[in-house]
mmCIF file of the C-alpha atoms, coordinates in Angstrom:
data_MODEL
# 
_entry.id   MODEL 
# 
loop_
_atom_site.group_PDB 
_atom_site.id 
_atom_site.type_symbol 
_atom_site.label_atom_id 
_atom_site.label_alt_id 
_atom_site.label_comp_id 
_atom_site.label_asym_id 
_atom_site.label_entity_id 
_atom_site.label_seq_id 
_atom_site.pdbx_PDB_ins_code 
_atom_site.Cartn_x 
_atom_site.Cartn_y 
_atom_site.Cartn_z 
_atom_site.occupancy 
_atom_site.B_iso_or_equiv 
_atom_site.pdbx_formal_charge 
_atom_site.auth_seq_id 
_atom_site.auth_comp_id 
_atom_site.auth_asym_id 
_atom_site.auth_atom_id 
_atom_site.pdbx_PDB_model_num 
ATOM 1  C CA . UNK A 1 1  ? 0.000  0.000  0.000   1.00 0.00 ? 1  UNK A CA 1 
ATOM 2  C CA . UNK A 1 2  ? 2.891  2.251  0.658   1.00 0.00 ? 2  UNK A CA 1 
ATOM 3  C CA . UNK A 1 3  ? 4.588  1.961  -2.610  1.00 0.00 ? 3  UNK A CA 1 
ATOM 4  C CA . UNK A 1 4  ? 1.163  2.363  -4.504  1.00 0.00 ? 4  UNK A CA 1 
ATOM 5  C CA . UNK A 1 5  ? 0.658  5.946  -2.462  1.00 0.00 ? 5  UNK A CA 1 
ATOM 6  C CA . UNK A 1 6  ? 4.237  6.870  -3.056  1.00 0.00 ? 6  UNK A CA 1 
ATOM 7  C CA . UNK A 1 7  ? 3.649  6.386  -6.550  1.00 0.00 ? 7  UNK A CA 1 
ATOM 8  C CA . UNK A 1 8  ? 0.032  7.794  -6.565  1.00 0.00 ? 8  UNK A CA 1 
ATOM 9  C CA . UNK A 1 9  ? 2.087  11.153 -4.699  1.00 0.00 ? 9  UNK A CA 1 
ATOM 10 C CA . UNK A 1 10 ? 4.627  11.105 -7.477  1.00 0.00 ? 10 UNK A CA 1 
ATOM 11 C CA . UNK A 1 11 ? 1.989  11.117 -10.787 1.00 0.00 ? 11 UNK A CA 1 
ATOM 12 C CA . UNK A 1 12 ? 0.343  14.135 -8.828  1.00 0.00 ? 12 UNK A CA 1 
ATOM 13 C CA . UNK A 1 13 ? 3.424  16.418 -8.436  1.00 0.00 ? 13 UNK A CA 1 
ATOM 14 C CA . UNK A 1 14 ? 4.481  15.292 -11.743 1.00 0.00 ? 14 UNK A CA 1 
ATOM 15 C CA . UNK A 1 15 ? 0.911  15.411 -13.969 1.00 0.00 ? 15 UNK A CA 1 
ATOM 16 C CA . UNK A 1 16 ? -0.924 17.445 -11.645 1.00 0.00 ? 16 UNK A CA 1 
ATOM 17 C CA . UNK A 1 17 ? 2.102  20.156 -10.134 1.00 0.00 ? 17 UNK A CA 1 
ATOM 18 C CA . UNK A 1 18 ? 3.942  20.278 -13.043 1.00 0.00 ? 18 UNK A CA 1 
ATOM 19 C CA . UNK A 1 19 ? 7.334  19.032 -11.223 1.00 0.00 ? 19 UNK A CA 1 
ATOM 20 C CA . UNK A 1 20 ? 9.769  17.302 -12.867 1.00 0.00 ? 20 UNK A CA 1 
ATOM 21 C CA . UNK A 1 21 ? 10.740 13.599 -11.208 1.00 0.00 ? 21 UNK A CA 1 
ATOM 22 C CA . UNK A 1 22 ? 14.013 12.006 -12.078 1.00 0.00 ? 22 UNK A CA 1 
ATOM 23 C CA . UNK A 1 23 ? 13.594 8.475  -10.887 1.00 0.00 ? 23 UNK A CA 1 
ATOM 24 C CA . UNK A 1 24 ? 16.187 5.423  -10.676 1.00 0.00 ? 24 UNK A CA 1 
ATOM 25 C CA . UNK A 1 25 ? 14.821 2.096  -10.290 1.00 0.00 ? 25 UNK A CA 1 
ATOM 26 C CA . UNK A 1 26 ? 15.688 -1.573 -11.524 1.00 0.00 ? 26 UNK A CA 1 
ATOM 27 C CA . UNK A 1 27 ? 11.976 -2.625 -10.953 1.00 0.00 ? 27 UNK A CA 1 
ATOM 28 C CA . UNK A 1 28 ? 10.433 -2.774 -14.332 1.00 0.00 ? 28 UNK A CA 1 
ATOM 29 C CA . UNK A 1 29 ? 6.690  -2.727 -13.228 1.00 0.00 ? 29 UNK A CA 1 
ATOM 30 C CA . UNK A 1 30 ? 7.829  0.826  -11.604 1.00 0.00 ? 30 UNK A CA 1 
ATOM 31 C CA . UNK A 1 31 ? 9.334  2.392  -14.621 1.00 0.00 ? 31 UNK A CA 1 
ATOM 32 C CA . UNK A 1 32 ? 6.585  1.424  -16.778 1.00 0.00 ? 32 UNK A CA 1 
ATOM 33 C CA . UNK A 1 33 ? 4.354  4.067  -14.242 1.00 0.00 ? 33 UNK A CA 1 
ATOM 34 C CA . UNK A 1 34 ? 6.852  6.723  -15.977 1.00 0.00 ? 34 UNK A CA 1 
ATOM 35 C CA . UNK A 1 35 ? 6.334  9.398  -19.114 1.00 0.00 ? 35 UNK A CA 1 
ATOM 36 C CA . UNK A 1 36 ? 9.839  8.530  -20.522 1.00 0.00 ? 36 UNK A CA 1 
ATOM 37 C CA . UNK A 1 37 ? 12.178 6.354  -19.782 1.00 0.00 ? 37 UNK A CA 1 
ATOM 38 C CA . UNK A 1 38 ? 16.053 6.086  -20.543 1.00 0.00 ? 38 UNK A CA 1 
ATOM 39 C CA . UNK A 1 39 ? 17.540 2.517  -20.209 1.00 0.00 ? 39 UNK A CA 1 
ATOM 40 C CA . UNK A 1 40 ? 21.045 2.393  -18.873 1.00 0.00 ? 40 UNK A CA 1 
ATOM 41 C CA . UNK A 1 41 ? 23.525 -0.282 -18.768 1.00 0.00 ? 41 UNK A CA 1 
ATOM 42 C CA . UNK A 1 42 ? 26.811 -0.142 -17.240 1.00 0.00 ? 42 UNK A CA 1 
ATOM 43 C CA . UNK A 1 43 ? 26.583 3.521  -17.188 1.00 0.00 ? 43 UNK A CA 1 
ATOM 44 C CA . UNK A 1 44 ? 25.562 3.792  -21.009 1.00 0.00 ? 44 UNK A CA 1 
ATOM 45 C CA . UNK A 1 45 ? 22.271 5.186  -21.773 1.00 0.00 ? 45 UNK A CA 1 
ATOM 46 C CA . UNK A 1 46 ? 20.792 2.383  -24.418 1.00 0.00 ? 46 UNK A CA 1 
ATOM 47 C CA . UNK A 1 47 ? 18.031 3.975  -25.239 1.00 0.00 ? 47 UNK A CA 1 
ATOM 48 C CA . UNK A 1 48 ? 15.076 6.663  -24.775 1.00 0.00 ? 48 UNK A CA 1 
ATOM 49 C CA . UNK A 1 49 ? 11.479 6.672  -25.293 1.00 0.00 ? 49 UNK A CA 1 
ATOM 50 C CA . UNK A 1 50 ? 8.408  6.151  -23.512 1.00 0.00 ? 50 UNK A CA 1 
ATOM 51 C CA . UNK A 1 51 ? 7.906  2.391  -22.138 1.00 0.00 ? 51 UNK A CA 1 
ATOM 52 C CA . UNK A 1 52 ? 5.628  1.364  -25.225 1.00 0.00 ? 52 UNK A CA 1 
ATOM 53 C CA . UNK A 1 53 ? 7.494  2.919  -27.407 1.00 0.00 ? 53 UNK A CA 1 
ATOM 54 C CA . UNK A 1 54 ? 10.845 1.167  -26.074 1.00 0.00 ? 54 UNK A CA 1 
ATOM 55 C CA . UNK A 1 55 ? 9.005  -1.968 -26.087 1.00 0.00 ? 55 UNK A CA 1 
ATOM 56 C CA . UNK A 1 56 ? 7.622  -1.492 -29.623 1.00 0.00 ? 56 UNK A CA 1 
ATOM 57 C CA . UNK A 1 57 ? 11.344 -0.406 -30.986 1.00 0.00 ? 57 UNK A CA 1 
ATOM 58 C CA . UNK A 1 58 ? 12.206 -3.677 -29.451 1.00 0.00 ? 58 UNK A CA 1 
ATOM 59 C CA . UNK A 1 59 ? 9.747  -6.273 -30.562 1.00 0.00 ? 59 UNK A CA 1 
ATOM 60 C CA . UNK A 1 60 ? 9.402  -6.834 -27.594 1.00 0.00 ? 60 UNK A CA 1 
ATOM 61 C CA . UNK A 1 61 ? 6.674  -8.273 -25.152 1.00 0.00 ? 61 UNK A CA 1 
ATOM 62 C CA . UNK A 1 62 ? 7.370  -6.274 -22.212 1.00 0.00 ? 62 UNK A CA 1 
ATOM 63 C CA . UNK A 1 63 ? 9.412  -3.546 -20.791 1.00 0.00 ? 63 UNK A CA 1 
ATOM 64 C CA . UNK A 1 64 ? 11.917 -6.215 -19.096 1.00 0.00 ? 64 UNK A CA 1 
ATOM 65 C CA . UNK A 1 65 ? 12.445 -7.918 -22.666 1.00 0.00 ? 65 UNK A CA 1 
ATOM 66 C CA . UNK A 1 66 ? 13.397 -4.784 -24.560 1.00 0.00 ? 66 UNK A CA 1 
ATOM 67 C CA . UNK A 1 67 ? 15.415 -4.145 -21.763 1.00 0.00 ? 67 UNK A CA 1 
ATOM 68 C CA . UNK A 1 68 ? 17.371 -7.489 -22.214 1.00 0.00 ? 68 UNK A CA 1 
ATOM 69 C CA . UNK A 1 69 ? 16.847 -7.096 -25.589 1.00 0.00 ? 69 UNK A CA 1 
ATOM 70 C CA . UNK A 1 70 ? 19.204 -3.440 -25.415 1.00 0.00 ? 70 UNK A CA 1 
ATOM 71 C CA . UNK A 1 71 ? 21.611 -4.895 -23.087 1.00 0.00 ? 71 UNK A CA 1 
ATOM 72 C CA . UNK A 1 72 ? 22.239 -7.423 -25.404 1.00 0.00 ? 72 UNK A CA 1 
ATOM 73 C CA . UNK A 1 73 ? 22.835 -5.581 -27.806 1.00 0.00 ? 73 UNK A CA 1 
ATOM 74 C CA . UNK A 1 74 ? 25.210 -3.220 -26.209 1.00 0.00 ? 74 UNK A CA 1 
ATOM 75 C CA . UNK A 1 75 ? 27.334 -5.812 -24.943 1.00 0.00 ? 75 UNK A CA 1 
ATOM 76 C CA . UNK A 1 76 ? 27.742 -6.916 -28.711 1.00 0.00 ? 76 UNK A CA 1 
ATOM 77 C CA . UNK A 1 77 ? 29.202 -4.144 -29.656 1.00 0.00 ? 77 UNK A CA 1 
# 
């Protein structure tokens, strides 16, 4: 219940307050509550978009799979 009010106080200064919230998190279900997202691995941004479109750019299922989906592909390179 906590973590749903945090959330539900975050969307409100954000959407409602017009504040800006930076947010770091490793908890996928959480960053798919954000407006835009910017995946980072190993200190490299991968990429930047909102969580459907990062899913879509990945073919992906879900925010965690286009996730895995970047990494991989950074670590490729």
């Amino acid at each position: 219940m906590a973590r749903d009010a945090f959330w539900h106080l975050l969307g409100e200064l954000s959407r409602d307050d017009g504040v800006t919230v930076f947010i770091s998190t490793h908890f996928m279900d959480e960053a798919e509550r954000c407006d835009r997202l910017a995946l980072m691995h190993a200190g490299r941004v991968l990429a930047i978009n909102t969580p459907a479109g990062l899913i879509s750019e990945a073919d992906a299922d879900n925010l965690e799979e286009a996730f895995i989906g970047y990494a991989a592909g950074c670590s490729a390179q």
